[in-house]
N, C-alpha and C positions, 0 to 999 in steps of 0.2 A: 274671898278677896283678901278680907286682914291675913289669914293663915299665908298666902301664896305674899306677899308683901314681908311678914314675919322672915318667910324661907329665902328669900331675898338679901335680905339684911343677914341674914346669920352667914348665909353663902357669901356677901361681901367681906365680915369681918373674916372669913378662912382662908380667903383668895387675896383680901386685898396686902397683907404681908409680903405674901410670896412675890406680885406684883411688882413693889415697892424694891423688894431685893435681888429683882431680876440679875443672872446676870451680864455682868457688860463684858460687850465682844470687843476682846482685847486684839488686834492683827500680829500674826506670829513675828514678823520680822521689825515690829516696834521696838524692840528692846535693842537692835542694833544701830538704833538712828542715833544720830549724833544734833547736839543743838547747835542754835544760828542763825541766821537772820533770814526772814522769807524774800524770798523771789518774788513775791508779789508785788504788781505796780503801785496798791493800793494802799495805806496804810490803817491797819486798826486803830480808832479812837477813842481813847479812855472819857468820859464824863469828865467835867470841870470839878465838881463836887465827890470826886475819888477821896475817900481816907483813912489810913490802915491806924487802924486801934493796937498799941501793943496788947497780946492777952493776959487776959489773968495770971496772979501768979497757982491759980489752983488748977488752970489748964494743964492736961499731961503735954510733956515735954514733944511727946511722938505727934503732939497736933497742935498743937506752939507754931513747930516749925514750919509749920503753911503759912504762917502770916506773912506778908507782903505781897509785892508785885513780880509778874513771870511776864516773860513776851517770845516769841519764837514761831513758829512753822506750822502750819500742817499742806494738807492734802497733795498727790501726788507729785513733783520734784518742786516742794517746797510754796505752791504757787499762791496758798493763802496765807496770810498774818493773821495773827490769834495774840491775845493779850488776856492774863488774869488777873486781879487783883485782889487777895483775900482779904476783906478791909475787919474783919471783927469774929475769932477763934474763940467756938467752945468745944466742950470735949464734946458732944455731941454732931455739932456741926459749924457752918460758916455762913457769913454774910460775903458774896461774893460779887463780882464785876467782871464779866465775860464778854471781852471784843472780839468782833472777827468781820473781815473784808477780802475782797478778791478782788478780781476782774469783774467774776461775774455774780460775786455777793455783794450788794451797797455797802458801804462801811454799816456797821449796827454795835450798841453795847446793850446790854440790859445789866440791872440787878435781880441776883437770886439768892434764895434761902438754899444751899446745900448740906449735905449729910453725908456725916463718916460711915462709909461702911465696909468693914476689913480692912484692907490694903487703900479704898479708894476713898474718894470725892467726887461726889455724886449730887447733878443738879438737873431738872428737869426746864425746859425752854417752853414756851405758848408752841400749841402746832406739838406736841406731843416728841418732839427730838430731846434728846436726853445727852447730857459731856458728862464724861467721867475723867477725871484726874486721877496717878498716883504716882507716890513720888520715890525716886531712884536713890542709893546709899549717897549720891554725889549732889544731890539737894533739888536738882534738875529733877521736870515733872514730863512726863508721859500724859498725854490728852486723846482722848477718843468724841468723837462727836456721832451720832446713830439716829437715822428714823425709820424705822422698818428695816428695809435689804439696804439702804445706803449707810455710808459711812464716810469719814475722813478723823487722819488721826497726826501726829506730830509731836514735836518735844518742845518744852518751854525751858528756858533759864532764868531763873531768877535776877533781877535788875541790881544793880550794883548800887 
């Protein structure tokens, strides 16, 4: 039993990496969306208690520029609002604040711990759905949201 428990744990640490750096299913045609304001009736609602920390000055510049707040679009002709707000940049990863509402999603925010990985920002949801961020030379962020076969995806612009 201890040995079968052993092989367990060693098969966790080999597996659980790869896991972790799944990759995320980007849709071919996101890179031609353009940002804007959603079509939704609904609107996402940020927490009262939002607040974006400027980063360190030892943060690289390439993950700096995540700090603040995005709002914009996703799922098919624009019909959900999505709001992010990255409140505290390390070079590792982020302290983050993820809204999102529909018609037929209640408005909802949480806070999560996410993680830089490559290109992205990468944050896991309760319920095993996972958003991944990244961001365009134009400063505007590409969002993907996944659980299983489903998906929805959209562009955010950063708030003026």
């Amino acid at each position: 039993m201890q040995a079968a428990r052993g092989v367990r744990c060693l098969l966790l640490l080999f597996v659980w990496p790869a896991v972790a750096q799944a990759q995320t299913f980007w849709p071919s045609f996101i890179s031609g969306q353009f940002p804007g304001s959603s079509a939704s009736p609904v609107a996402a609602v940020l927490p009262a208690d939002v607040a974006v920390t400027a980063p360190a000055q030892d943060v690289p510049a390439d993950k700096a520029r995540w700090s603040g707040q995005w709002s914009g679009w996703a799922c098919r002709d624009a019909v959900c609002d999505t709001k992010l707000v990255v409140e505290l940049v390390t070079a590792e990863g982020a302290t983050i604040v993820y809204a999102f509402a529909s018609e037929r999603v209640k408005p909802f925010s949480t806070r999560l711990q996410a993680k830089f990985v490559e290109d992205e920002m990468r944050a896991e949801l309760r319920g095993g759905a996972r958003i991944a961020y990244r961001m365009r030379a134009s400063g505007d962020l590409e969002f993907v949201w996944q659980k299983g076969g489903e998906w929805a995806a959209g562009v955010l612009s950063k708030a003026k």
